[in-house]
PDB file of N, CA, C and O in Angstrom:
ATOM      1  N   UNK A   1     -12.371  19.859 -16.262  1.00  0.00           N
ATOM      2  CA  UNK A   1     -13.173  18.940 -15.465  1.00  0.00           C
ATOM      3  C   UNK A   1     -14.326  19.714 -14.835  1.00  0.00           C
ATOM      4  O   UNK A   1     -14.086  20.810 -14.328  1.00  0.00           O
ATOM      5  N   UNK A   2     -15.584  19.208 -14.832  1.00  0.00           N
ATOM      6  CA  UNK A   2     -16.907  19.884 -14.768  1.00  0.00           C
ATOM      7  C   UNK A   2     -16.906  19.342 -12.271  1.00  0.00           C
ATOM      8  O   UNK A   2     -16.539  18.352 -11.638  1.00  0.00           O
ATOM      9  N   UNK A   3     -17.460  20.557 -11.913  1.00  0.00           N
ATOM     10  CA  UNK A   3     -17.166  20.486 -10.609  1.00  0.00           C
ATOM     11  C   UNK A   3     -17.785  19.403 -10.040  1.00  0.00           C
ATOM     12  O   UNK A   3     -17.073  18.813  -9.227  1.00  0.00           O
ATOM     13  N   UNK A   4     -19.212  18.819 -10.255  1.00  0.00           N
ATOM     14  CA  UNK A   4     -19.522  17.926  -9.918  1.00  0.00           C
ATOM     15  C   UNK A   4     -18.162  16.224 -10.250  1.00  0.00           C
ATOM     16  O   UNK A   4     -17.953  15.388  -9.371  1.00  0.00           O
ATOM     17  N   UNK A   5     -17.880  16.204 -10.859  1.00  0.00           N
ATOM     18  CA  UNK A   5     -16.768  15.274 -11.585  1.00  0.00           C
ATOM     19  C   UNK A   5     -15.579  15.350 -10.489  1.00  0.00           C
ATOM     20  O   UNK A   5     -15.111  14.288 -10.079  1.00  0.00           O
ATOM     21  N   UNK A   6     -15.126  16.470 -10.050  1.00  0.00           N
ATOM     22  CA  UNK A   6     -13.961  17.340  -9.412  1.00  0.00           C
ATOM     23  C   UNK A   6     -14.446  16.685  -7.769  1.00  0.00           C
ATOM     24  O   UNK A   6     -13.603  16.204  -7.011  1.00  0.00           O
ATOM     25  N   UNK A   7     -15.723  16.762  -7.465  1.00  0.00           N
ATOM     26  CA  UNK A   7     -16.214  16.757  -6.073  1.00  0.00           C
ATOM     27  C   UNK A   7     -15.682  14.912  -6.086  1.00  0.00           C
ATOM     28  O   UNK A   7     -14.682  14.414  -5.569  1.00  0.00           O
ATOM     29  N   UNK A   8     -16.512  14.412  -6.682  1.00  0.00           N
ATOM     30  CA  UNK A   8     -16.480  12.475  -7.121  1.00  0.00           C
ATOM     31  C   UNK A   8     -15.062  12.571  -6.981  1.00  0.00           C
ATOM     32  O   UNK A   8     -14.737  12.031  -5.923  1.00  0.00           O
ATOM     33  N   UNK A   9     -13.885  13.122  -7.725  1.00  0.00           N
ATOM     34  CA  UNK A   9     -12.626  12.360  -8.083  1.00  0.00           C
ATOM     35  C   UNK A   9     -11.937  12.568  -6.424  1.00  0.00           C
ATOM     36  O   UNK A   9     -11.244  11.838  -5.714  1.00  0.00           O
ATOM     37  N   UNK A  10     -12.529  13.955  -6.252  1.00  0.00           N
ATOM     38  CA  UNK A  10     -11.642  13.975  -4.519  1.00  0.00           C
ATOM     39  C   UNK A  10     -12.252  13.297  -3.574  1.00  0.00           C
ATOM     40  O   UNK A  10     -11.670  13.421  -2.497  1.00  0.00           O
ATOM     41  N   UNK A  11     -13.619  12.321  -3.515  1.00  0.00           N
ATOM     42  CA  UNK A  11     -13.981  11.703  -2.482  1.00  0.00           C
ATOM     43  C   UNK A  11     -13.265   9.932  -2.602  1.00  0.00           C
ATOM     44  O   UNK A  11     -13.078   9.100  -1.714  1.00  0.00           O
ATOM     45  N   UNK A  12     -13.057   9.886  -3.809  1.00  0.00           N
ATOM     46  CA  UNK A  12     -12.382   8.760  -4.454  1.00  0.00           C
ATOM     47  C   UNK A  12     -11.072   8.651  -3.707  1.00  0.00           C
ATOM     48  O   UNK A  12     -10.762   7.747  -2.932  1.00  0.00           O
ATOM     49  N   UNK A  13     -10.188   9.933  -4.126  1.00  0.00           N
ATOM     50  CA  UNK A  13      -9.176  10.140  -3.798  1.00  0.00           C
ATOM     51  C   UNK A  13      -9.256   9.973  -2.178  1.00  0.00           C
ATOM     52  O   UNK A  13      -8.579   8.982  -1.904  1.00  0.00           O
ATOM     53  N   UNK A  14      -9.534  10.259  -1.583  1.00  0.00           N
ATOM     54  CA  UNK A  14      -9.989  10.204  -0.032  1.00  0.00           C
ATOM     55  C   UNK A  14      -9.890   9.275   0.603  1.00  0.00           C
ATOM     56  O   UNK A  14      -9.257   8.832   1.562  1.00  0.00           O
ATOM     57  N   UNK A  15     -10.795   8.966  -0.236  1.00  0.00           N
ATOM     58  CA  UNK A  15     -11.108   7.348   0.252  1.00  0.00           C
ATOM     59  C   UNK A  15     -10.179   5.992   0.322  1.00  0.00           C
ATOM     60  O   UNK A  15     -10.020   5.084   1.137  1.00  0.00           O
ATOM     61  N   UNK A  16      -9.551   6.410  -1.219  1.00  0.00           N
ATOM     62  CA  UNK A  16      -7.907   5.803  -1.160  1.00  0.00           C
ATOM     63  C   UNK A  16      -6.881   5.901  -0.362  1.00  0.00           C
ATOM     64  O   UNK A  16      -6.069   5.079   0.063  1.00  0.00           O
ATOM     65  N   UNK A  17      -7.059   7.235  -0.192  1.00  0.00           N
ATOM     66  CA  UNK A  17      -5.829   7.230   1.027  1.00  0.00           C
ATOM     67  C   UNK A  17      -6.589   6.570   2.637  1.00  0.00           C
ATOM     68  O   UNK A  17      -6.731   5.744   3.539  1.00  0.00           O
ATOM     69  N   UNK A  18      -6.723   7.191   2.288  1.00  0.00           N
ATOM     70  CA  UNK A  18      -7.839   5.980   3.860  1.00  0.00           C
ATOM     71  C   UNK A  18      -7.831   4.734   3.912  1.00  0.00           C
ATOM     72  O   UNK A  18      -7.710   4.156   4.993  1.00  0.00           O
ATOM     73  N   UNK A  19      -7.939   4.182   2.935  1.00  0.00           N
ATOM     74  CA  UNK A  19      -7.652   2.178   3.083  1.00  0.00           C
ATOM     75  C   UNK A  19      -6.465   2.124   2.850  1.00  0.00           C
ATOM     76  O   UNK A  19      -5.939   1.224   3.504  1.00  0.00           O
ATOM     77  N   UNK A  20      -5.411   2.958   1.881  1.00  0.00           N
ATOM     78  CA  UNK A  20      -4.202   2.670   2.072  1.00  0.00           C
ATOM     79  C   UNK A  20      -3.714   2.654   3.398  1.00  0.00           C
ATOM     80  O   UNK A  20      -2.971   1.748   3.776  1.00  0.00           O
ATOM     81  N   UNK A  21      -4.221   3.979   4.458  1.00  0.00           N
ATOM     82  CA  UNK A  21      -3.637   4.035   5.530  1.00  0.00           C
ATOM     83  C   UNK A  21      -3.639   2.867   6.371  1.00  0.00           C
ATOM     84  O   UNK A  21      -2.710   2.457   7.066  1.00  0.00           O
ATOM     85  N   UNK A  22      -5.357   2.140   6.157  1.00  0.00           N
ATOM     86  CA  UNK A  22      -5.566   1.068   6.845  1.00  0.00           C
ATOM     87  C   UNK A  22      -4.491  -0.570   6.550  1.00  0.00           C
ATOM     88  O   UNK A  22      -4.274  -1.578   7.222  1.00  0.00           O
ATOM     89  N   UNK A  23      -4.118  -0.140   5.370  1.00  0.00           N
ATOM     90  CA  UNK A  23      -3.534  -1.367   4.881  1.00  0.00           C
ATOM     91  C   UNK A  23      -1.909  -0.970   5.735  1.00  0.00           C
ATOM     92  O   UNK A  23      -1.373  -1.814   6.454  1.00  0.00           O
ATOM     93  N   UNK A  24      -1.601  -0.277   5.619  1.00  0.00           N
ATOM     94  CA  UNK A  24      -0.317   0.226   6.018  1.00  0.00           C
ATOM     95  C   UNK A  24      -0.205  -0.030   8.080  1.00  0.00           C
ATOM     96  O   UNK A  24       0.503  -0.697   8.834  1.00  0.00           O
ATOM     97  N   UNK A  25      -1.173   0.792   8.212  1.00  0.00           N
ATOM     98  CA  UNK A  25      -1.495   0.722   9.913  1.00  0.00           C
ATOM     99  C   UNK A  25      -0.950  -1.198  10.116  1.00  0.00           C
ATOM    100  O   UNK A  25      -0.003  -1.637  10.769  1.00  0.00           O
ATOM    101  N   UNK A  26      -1.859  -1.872   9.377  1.00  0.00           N
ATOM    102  CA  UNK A  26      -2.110  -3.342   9.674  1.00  0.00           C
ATOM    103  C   UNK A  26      -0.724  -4.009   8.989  1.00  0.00           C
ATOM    104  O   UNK A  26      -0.319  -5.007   9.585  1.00  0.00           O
ATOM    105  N   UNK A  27      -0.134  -3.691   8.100  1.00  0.00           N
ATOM    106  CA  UNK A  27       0.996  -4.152   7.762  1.00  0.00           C
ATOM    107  C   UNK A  27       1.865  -3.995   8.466  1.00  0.00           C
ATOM    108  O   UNK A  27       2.597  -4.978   8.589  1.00  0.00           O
ATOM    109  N   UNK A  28       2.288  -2.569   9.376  1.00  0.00           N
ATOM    110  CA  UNK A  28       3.324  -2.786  10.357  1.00  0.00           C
ATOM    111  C   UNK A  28       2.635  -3.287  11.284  1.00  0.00           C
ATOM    112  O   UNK A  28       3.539  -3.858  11.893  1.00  0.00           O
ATOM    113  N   UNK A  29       1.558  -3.544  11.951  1.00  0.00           N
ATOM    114  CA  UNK A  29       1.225  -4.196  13.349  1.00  0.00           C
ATOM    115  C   UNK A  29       1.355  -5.250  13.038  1.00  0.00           C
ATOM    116  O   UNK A  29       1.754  -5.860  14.029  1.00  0.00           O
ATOM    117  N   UNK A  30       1.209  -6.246  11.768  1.00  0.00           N
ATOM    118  CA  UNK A  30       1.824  -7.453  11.614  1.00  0.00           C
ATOM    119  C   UNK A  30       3.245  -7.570  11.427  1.00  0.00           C
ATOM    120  O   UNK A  30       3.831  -8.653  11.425  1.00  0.00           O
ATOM    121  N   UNK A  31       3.604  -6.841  11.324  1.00  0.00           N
ATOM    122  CA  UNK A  31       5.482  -6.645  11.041  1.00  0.00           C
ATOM    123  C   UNK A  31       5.996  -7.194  12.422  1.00  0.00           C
ATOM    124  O   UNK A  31       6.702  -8.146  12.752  1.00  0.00           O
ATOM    125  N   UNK A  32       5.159  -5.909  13.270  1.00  0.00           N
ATOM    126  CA  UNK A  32       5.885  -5.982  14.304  1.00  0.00           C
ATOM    127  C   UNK A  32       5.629  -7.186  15.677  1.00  0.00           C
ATOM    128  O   UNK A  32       6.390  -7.564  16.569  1.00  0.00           O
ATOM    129  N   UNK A  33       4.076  -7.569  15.309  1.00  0.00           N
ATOM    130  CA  UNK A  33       3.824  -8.756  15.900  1.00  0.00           C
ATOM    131  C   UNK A  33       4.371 -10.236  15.941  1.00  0.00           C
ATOM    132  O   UNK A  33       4.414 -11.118  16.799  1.00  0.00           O
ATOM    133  N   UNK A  34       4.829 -10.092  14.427  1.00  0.00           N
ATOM    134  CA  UNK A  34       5.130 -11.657  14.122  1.00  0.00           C
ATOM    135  C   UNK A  34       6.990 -11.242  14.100  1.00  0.00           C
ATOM    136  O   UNK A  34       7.787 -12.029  14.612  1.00  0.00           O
ATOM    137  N   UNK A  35       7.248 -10.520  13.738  1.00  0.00           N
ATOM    138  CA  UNK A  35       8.595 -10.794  13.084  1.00  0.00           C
ATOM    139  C   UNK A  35       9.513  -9.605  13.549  1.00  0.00           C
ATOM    140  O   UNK A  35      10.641  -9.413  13.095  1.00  0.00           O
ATOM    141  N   UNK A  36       8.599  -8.440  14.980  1.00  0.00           N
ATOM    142  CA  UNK A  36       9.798  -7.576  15.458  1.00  0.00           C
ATOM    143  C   UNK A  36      10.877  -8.401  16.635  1.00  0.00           C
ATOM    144  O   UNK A  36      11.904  -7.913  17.108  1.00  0.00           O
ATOM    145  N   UNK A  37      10.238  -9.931  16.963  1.00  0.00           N
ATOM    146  CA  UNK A  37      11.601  -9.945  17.877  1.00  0.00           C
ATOM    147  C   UNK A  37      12.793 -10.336  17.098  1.00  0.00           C
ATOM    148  O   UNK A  37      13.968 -10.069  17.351  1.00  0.00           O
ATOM    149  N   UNK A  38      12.304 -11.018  16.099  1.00  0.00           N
ATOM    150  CA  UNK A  38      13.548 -11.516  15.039  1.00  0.00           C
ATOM    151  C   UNK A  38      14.343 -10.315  14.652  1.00  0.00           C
ATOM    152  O   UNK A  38      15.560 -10.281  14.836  1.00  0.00           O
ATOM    153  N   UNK A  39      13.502  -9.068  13.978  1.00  0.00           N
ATOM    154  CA  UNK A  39      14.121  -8.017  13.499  1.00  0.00           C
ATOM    155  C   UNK A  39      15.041  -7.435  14.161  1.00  0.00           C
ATOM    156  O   UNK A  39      16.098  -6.977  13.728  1.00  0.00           O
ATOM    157  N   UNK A  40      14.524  -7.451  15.552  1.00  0.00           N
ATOM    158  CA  UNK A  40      15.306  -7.045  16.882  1.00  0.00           C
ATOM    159  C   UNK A  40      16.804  -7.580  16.753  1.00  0.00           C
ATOM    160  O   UNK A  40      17.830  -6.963  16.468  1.00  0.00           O
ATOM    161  N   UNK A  41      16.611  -8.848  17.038  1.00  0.00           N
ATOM    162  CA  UNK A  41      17.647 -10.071  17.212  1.00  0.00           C
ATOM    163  C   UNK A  41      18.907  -9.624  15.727  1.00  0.00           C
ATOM    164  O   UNK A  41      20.108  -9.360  15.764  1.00  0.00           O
ATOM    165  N   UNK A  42      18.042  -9.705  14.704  1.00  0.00           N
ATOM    166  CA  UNK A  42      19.025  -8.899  13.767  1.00  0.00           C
ATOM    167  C   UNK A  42      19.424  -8.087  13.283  1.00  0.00           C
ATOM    168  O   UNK A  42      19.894  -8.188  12.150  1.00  0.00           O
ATOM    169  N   UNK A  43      19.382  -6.534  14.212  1.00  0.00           N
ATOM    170  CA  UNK A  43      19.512  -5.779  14.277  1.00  0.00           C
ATOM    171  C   UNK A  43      20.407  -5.363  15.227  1.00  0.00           C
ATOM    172  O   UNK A  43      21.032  -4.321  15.027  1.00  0.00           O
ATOM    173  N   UNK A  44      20.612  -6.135  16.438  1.00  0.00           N
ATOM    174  CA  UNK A  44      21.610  -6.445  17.335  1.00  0.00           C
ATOM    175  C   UNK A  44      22.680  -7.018  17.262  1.00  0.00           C
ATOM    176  O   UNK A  44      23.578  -6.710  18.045  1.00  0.00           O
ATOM    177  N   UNK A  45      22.849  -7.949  16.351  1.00  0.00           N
ATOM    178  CA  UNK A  45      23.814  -9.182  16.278  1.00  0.00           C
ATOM    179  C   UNK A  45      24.309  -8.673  14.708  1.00  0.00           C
ATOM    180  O   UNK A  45      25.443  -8.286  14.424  1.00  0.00           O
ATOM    181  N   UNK A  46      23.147  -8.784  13.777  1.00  0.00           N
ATOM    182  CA  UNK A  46      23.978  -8.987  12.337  1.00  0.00           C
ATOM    183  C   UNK A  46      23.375  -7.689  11.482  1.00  0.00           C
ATOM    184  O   UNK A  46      22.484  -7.662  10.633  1.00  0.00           O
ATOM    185  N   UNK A  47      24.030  -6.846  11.917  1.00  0.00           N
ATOM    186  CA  UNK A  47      23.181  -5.660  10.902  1.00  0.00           C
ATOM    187  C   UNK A  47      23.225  -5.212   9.430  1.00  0.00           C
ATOM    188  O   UNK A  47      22.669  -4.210   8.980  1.00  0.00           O
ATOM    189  N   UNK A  48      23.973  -6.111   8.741  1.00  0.00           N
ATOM    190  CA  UNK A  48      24.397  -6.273   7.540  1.00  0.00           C
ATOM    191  C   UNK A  48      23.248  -7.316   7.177  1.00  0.00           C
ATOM    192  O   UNK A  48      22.821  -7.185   6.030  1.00  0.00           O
ATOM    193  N   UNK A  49      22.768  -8.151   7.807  1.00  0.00           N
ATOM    194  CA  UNK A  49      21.536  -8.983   7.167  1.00  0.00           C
ATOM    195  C   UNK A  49      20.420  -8.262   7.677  1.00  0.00           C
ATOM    196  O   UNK A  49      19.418  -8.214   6.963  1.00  0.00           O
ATOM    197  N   UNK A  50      20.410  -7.686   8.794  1.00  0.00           N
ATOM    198  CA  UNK A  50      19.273  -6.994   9.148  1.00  0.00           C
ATOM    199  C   UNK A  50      18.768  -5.841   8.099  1.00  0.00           C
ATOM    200  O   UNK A  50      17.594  -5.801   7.729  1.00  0.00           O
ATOM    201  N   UNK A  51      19.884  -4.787   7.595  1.00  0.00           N
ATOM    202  CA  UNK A  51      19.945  -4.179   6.357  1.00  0.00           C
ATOM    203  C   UNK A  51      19.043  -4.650   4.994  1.00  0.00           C
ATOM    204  O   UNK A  51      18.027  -4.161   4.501  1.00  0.00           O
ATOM    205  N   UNK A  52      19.810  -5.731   4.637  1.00  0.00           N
ATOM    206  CA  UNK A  52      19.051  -6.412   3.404  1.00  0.00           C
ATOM    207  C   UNK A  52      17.566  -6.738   3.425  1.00  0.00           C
ATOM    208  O   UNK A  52      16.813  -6.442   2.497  1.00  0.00           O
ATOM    209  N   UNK A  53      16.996  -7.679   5.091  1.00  0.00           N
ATOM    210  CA  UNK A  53      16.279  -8.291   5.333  1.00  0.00           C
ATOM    211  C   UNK A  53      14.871  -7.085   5.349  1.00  0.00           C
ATOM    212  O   UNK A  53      13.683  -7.300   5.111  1.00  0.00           O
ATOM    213  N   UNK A  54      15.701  -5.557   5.795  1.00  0.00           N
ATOM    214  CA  UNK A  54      14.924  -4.376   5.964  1.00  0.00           C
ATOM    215  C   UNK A  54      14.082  -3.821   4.488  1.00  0.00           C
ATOM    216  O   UNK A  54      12.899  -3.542   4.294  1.00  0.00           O
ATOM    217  N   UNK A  55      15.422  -3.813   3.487  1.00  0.00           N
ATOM    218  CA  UNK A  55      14.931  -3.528   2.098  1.00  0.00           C
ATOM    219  C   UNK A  55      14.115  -4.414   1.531  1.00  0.00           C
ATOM    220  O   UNK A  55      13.057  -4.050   1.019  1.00  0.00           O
ATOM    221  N   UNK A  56      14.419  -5.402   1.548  1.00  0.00           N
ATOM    222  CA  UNK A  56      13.579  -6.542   1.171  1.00  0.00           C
ATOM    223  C   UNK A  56      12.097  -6.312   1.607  1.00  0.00           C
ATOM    224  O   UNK A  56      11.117  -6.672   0.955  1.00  0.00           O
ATOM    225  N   UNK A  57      12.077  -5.652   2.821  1.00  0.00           N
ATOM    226  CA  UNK A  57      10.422  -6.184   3.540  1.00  0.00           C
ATOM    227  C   UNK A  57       9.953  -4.399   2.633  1.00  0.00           C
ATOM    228  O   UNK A  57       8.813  -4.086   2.290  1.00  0.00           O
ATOM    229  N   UNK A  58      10.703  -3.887   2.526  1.00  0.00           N
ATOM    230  CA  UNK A  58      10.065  -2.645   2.317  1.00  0.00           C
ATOM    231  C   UNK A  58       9.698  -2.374   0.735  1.00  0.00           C
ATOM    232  O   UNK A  58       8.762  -1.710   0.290  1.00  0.00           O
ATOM    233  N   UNK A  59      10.752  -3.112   0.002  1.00  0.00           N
ATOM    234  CA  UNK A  59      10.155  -3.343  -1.310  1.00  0.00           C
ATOM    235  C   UNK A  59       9.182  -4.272  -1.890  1.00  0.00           C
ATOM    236  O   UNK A  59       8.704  -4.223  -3.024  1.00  0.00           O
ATOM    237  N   UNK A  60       8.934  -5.190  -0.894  1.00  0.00           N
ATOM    238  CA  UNK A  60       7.497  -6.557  -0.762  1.00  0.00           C
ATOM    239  C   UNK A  60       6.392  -5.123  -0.534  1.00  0.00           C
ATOM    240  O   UNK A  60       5.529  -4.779  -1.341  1.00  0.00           O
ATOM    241  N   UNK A  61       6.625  -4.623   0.436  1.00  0.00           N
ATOM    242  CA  UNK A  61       5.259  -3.731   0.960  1.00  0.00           C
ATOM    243  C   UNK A  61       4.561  -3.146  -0.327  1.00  0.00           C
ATOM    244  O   UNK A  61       3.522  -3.350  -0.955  1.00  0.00           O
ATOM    245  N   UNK A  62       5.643  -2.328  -0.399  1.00  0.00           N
ATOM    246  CA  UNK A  62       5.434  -0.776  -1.816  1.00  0.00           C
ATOM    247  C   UNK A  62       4.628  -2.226  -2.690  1.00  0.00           C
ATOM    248  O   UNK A  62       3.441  -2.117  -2.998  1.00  0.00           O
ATOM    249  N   UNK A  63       5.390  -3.502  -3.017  1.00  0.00           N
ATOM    250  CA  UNK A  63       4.434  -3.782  -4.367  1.00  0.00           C
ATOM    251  C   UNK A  63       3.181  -4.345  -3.800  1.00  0.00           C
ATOM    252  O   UNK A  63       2.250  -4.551  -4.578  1.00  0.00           O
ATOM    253  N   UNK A  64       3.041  -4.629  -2.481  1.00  0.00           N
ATOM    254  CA  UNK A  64       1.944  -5.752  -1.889  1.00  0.00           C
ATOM    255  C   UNK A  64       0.621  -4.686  -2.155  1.00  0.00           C
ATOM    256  O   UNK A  64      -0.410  -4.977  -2.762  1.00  0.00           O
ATOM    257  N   UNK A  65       0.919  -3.516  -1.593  1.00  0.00           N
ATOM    258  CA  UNK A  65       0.260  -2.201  -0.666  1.00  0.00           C
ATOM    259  C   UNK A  65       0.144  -1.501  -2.583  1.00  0.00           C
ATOM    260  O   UNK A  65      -0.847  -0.780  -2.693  1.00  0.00           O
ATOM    261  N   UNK A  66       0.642  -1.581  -3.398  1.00  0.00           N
ATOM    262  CA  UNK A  66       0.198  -0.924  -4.436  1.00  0.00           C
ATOM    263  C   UNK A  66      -0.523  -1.913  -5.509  1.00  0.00           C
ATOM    264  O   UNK A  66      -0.941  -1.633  -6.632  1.00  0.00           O
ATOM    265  N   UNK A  67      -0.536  -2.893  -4.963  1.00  0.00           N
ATOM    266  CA  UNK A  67      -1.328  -4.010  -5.933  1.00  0.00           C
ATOM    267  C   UNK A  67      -2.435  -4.447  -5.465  1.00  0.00           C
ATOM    268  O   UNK A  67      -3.247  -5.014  -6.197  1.00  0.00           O
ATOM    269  N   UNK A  68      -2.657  -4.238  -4.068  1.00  0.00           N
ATOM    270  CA  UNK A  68      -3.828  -4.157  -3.098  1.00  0.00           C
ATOM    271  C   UNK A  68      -4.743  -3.205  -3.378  1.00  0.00           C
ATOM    272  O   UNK A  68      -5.801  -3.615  -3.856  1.00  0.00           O
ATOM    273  N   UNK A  69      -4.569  -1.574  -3.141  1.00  0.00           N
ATOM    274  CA  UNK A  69      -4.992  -0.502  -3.602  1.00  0.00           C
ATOM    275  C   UNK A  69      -5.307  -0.576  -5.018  1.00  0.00           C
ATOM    276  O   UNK A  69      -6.397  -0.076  -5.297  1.00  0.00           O
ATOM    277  N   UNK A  70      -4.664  -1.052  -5.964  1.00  0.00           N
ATOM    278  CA  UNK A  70      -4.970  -1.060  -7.300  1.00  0.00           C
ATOM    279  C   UNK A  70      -6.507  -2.612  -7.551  1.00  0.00           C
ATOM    280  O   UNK A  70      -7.394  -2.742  -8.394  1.00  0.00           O
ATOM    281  N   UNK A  71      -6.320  -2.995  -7.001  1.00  0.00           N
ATOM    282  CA  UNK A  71      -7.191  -4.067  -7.246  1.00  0.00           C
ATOM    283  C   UNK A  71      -8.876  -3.509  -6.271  1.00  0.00           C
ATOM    284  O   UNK A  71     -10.052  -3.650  -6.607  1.00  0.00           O
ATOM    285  N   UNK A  72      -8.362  -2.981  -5.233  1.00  0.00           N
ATOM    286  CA  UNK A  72      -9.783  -2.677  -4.629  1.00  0.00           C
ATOM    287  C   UNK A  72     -10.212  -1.050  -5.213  1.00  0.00           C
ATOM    288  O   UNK A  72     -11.284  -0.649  -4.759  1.00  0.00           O
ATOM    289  N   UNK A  73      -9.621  -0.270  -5.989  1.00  0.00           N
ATOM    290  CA  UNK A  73      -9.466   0.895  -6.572  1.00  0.00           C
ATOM    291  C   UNK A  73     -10.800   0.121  -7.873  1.00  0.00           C
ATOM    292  O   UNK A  73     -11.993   0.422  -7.858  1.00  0.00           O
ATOM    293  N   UNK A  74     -10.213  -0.781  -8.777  1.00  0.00           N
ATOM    294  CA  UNK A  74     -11.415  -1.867  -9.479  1.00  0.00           C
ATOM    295  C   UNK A  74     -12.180  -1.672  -8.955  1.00  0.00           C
ATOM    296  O   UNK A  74     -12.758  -0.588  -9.037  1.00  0.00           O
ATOM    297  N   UNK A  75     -12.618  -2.808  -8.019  1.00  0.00           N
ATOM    298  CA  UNK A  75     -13.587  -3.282  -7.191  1.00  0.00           C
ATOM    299  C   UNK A  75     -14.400  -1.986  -7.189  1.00  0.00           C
ATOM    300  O   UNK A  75     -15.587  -2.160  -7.461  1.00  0.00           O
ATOM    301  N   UNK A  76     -14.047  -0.790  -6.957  1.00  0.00           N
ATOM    302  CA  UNK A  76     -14.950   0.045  -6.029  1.00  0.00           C
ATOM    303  C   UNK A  76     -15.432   0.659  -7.258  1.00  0.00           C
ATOM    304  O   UNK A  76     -16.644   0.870  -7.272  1.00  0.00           O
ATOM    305  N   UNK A  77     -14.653   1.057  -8.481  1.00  0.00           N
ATOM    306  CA  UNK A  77     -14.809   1.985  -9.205  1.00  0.00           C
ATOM    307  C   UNK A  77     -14.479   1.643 -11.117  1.00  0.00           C
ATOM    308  O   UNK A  77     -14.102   2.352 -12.051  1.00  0.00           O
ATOM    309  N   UNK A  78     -14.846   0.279 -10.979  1.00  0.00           N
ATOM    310  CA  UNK A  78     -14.686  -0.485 -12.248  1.00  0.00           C
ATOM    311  C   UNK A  78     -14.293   0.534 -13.173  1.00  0.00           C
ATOM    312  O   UNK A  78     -13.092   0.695 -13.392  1.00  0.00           O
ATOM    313  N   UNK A  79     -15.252   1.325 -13.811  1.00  0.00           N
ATOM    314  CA  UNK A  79     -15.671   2.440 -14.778  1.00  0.00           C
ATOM    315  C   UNK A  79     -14.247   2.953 -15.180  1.00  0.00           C
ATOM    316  O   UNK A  79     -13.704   2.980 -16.284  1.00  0.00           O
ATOM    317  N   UNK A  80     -13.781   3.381 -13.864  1.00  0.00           N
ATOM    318  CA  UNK A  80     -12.428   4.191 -14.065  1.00  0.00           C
ATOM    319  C   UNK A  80     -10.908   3.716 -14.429  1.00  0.00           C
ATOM    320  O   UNK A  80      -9.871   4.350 -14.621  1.00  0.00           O
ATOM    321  N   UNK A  81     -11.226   2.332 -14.439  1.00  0.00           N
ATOM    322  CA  UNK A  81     -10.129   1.613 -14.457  1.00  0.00           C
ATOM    323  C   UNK A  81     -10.158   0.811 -15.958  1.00  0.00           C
ATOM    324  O   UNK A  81      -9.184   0.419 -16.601  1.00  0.00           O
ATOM    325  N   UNK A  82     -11.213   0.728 -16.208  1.00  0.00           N
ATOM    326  CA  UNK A  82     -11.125  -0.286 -17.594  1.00  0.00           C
ATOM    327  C   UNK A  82      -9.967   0.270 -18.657  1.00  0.00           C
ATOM    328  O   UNK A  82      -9.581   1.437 -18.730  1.00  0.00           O
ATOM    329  N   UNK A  83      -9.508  -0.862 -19.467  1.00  0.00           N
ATOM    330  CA  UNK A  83      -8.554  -0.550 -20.561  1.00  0.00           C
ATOM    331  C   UNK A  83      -8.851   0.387 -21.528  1.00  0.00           C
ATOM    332  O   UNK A  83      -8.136   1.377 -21.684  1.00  0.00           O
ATOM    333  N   UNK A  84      -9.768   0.191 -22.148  1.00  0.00           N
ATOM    334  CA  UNK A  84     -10.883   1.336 -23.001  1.00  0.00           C
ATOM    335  C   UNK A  84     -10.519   2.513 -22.939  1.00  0.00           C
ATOM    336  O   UNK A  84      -9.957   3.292 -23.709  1.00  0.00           O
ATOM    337  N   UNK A  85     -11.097   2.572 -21.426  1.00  0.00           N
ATOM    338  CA  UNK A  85     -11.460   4.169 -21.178  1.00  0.00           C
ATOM    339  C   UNK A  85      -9.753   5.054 -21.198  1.00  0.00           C
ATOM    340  O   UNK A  85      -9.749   6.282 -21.292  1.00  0.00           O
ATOM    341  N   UNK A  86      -8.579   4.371 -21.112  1.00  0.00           N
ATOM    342  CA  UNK A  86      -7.776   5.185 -20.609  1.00  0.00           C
ATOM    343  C   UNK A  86      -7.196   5.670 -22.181  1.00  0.00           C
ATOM    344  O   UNK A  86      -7.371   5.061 -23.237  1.00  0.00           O
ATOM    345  N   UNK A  87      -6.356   7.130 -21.943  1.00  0.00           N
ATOM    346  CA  UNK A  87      -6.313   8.107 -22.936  1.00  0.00           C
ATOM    347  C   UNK A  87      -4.667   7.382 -23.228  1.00  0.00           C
ATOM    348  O   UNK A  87      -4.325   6.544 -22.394  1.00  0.00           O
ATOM    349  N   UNK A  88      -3.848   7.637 -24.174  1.00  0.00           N
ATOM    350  CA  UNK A  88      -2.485   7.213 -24.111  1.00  0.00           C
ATOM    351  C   UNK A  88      -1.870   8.045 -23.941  1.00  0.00           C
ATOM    352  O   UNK A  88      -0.650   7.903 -23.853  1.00  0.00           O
TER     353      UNK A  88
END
């Protein structure tokens, strides 16, 4: 990889983690806005549904938060993403 190319892929990279963070920051402040007194409540009382109800929200995230990133990853950087271009 030629350094100019190297400089581009790590500001890319950067930059990704940076809106991921933002997406993440805002996903638990909505977690915890809308749905920590419930979580609370079942975490106190029924922790066997609280358990499930936990995995559940955390495996929604991983695909919400990686299908988010993948779609504005497009948006920003078409070129790199097309079917074409990728090697097998």
């Amino acid at each position: 990889m030629k350094r100019p190319e190297l400089k581009t892929e790590l500001r890319v990279f950067a930059a990704e983690v940076v809106v991921y963070g933002v997406f993440v920051s805002g996903y638990l402040w909505a977690l915890h806005r809308y749905l920590g007194g419930w979580l609370d409540h079942l975490f106190t009382d029924r922790r066997l549904a609280y358990a499930v109800v936990a995995l559940v929200l955390v495996i929604a995230q991983g695909i919400l938060l990686e299908q988010l990133t993948h779609v504005l990853a497009q948006w920003i950087m078409p070129k790199r993403f097309r079917r074409e271009d990728r090697h097998p």
